[in-house]
C-alpha positions in Angstrom: 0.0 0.0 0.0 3.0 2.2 0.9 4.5 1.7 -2.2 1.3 2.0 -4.5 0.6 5.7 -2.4 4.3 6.4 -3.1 4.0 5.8 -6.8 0.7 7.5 -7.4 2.3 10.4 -5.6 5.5 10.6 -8.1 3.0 10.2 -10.9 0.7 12.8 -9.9 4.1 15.4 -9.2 5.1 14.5 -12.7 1.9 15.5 -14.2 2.3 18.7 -12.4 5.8 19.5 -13.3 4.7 19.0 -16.8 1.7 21.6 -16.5 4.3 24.6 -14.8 2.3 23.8 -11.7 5.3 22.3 -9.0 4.0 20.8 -6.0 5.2 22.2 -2.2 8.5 19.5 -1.0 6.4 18.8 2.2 4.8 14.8 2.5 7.3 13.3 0.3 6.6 14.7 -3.1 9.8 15.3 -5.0 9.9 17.6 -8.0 11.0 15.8 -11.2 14.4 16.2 -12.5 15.2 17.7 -16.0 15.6 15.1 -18.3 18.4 14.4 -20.0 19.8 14.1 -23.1 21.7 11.2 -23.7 21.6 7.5 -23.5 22.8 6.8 -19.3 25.8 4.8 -18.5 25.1 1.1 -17.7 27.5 1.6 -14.9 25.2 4.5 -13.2 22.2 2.4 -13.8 23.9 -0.7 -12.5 25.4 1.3 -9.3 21.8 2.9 -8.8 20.1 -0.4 -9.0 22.7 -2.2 -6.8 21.9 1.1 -4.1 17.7 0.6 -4.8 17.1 -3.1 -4.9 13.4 -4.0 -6.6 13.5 -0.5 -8.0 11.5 0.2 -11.2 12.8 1.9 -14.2 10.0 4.7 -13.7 11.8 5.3 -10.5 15.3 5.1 -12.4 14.2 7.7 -14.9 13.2 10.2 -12.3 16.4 9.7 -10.4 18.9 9.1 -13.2 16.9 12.4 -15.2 16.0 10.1 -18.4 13.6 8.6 -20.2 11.9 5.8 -20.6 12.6 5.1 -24.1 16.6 6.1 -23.3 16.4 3.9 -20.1 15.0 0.4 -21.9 17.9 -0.3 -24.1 20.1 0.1 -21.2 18.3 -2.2 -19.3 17.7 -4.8 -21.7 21.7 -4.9 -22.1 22.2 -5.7 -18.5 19.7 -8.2 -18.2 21.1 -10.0 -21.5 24.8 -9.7 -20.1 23.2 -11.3 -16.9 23.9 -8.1 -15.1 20.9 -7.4 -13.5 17.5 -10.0 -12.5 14.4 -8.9 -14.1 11.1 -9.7 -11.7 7.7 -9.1 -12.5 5.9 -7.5 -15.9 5.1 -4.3 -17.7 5.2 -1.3 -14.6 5.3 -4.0 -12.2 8.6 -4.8 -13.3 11.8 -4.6 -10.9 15.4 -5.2 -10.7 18.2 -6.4 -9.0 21.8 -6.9 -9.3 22.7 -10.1 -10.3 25.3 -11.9 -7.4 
């Protein structure tokens, strides 16, 4: 439940931010970062998924300031090297650093 009311409160900040409307910092509620843009480094995804085990890559965009669509390919690499473990499907999906 935690987790869900975290999420829905990233998503609804995002929407925000996206409308020039920025929600106060109190409760939690982060302001998205600027996105970047490049491609990121499979080493800064790798270190921030070894830091955030389970996290999602929505939650790796906002942090890393990406996208989605720059984000994936990186992904798919590590999990195809046999980098990272891949649980779950679609926006449920999470990841952790293979040992």
């Amino acid at each position: 439940m935690r987790t869900a009311l975290e999420d829905a409160r990233a998503t609804l900040a995002s929407c925000l931010a996206l409308n020039g409307a920025a929600p106060a910092s109190s409760g939690g509620v982060q302001t998205p970062r600027p996105r970047a843009a490049g491609r990121p480094d499979e080493e800064q995804v790798l270190a921030y998924i070894r830091e955030h085990p389970g996290a999602r890559s929505e939650e790796m965009c906002r942090e890393l300031g990406t996208e989605a669509a720059r984000l994936r390919p990186v992904l798919h690499a590590l999990r195809d090297e046999g980098r990272v473990n891949v649980e779950g499907k679609a926006r449920a999906t999470r990841y952790t650093v293979t040992k």
